[in-house]
NUZA-592422 format. One record per residue: chain; x, y, z of N, C-alpha, C in turn; residue in three letters. Coordinates in nm, 2 decimals, always signed. Layout:
# residues N
kette  nX  nY  nZ  caX  caY  caZ  cX  cY  cZ  rest
A  X  Y  Z  X  Y  Z  X  Y  Z  ALA
...
***
This chain:
# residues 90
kette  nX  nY  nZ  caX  caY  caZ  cX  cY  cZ  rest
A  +2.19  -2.07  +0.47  +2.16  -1.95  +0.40  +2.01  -1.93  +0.38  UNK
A  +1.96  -1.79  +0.39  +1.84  -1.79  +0.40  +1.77  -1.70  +0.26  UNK
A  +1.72  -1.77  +0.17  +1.67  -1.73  +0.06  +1.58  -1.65  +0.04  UNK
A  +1.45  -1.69  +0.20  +1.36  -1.54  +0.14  +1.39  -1.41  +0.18  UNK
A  +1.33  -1.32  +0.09  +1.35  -1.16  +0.07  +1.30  -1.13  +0.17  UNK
A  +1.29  -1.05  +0.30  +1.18  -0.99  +0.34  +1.10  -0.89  +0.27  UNK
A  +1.01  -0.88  +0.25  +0.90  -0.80  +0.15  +0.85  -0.65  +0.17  UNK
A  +0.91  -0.60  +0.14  +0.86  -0.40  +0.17  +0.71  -0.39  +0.13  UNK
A  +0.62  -0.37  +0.25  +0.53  -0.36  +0.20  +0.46  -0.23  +0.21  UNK
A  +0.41  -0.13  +0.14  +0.33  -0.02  +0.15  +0.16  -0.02  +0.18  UNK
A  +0.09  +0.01  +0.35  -0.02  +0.03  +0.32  -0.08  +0.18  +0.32  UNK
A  -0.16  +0.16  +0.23  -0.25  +0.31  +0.22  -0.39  +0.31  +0.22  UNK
A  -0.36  +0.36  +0.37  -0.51  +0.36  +0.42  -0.53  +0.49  +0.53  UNK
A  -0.67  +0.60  +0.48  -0.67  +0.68  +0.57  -0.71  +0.70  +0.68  UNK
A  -0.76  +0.57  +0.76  -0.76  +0.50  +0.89  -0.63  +0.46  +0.95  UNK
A  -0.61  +0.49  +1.07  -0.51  +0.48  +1.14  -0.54  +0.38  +1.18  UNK
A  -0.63  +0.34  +1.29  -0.66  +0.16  +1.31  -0.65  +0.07  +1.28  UNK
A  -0.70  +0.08  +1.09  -0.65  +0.02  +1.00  -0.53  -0.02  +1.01  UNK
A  -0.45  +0.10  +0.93  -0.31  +0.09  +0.93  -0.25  -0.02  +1.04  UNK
A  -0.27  +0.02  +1.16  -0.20  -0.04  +1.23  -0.26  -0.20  +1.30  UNK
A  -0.36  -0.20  +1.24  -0.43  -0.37  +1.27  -0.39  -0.44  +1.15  UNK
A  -0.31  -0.38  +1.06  -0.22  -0.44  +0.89  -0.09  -0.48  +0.96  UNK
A  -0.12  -0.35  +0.99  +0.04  -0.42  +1.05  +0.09  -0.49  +1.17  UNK
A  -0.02  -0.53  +1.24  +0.02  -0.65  +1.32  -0.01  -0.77  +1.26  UNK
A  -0.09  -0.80  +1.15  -0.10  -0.86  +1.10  +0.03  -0.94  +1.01  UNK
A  +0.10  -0.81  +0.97  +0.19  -0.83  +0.92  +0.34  -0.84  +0.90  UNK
A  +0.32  -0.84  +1.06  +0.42  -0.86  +1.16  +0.55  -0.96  +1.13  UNK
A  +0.64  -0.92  +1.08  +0.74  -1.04  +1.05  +0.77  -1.06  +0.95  UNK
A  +0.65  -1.02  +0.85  +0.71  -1.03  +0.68  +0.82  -0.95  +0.57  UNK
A  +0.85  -0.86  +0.67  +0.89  -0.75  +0.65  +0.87  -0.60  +0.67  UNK
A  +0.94  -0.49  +0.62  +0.93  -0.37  +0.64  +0.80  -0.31  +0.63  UNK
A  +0.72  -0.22  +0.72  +0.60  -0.23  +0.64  +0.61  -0.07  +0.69  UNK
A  +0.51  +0.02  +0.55  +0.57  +0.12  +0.54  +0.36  +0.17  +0.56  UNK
A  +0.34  +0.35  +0.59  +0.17  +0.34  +0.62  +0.22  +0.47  +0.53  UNK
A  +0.08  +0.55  +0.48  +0.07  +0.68  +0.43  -0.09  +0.65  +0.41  UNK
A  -0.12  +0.82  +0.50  -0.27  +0.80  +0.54  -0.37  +0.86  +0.40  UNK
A  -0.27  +0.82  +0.29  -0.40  +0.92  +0.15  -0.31  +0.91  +0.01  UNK
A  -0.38  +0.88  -0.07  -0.33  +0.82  -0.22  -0.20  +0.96  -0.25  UNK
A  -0.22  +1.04  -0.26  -0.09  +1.15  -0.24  +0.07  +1.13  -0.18  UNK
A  +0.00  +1.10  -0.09  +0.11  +1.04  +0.00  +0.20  +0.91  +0.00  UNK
A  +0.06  +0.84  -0.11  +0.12  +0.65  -0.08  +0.18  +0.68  -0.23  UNK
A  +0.12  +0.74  -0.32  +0.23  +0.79  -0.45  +0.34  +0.82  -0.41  UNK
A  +0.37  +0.89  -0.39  +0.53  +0.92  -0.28  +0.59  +0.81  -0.24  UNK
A  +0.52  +0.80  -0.19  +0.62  +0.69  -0.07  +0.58  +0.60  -0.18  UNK
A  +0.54  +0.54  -0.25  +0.57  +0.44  -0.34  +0.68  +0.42  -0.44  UNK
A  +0.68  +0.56  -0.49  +0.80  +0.59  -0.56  +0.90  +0.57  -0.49  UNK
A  +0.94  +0.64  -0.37  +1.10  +0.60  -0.31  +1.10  +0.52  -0.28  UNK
A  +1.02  +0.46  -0.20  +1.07  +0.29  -0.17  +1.04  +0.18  -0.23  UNK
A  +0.97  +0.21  -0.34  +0.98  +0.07  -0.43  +0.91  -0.04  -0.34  UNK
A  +0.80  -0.07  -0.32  +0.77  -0.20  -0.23  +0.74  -0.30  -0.30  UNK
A  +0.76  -0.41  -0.21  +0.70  -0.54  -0.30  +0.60  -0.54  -0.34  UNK
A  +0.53  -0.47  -0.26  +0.37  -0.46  -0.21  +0.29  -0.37  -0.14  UNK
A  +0.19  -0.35  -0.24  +0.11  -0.22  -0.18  -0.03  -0.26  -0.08  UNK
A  -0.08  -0.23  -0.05  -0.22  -0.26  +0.00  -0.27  -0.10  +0.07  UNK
A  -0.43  -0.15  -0.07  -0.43  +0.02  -0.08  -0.57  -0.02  +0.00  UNK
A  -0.64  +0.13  +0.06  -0.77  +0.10  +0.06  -0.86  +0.16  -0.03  UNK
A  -0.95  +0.11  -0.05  -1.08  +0.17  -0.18  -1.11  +0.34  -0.12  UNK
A  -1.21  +0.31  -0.02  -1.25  +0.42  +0.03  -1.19  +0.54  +0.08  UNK
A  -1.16  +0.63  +0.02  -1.04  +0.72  +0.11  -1.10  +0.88  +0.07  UNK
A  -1.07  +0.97  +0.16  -1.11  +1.10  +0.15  -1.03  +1.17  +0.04  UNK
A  -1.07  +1.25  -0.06  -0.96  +1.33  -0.18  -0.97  +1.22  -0.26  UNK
A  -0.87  +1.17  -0.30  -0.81  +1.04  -0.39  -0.83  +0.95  -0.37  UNK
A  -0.93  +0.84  -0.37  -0.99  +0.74  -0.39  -0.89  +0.59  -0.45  UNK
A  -0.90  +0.50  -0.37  -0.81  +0.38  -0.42  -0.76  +0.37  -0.53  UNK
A  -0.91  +0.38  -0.62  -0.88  +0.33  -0.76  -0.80  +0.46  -0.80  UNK
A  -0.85  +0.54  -0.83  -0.75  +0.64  -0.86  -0.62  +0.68  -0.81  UNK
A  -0.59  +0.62  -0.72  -0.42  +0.62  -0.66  -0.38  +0.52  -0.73  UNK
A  -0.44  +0.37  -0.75  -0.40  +0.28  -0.83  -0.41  +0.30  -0.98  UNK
A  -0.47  +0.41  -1.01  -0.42  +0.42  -1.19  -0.36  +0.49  -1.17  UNK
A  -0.27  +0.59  -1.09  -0.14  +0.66  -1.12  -0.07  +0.61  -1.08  UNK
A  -0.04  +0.47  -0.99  +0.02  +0.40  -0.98  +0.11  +0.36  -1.10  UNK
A  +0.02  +0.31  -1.13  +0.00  +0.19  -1.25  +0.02  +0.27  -1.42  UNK
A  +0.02  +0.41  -1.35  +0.09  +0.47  -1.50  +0.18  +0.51  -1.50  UNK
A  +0.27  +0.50  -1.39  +0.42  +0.53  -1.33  +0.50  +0.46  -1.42  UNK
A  +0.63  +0.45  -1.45  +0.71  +0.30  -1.51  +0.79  +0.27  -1.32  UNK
A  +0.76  +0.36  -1.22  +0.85  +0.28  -1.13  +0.77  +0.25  -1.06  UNK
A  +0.63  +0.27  -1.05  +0.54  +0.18  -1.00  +0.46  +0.07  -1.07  UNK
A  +0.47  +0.10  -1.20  +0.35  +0.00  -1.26  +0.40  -0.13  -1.17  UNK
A  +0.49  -0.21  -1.16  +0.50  -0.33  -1.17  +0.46  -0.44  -1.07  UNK
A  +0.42  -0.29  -0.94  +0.42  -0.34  -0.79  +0.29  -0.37  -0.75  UNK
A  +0.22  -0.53  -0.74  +0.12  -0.60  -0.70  +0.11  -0.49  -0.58  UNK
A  -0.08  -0.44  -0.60  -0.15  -0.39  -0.58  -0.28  -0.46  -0.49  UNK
A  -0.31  -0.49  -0.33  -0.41  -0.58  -0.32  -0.50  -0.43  -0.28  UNK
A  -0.64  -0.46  -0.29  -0.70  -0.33  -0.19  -0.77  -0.41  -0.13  UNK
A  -0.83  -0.32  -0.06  -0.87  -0.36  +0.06  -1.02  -0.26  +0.11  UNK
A  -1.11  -0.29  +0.14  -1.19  -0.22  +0.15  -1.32  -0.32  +0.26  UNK
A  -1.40  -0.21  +0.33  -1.52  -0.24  +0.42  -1.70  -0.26  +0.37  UNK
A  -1.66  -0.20  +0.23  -1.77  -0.21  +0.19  -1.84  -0.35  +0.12  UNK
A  -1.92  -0.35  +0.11  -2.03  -0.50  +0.11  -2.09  -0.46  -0.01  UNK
A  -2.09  -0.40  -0.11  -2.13  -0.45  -0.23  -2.02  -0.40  -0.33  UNK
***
């Protein structure tokens, strides 16, 4: 019997290259779900409930952090570990 979950993961990133060099990365762990802008990854966060989000900082409109505090003021998102991800150096 096999015990682990596979893990729904949501990334949000409004790089498409990105997105998709996450997701070979993350090839195997599970469902992995993209939405190219904090709008969109609110949404899709809500319906699918992921294990896991991975957001990026930098984004055009809605900005990481700010998709991550409406995340995180949700009650059906607060709960969902949040990594970001970002290019920038300081």
């Amino acid at each position: 019997m096999n015990f682990l979950k596979e893990q729904t993961i949501l990334v949000i990133d409004d790089q498409k290259l990105i997105r998709q060099m996450i997701e070979q990365i993350l090839t195997g762990f599970g469902p992995i779900y993209e939405a190219e802008n904090g709008k969109d990854g609110i949404e899709k966060a809500i319906k699918l409930k992921p294990d896991l989000i991975i957001l990026d900082v930098t984004m055009e409109g809605m900005d990481g952090f700010e998709t991550c505090e409406i995340l995180k003021s949700k009650e059906e998102t607060a709960d969902i570990p949040v990594v970001f991800l970002t290019g920038r150096d300081n």
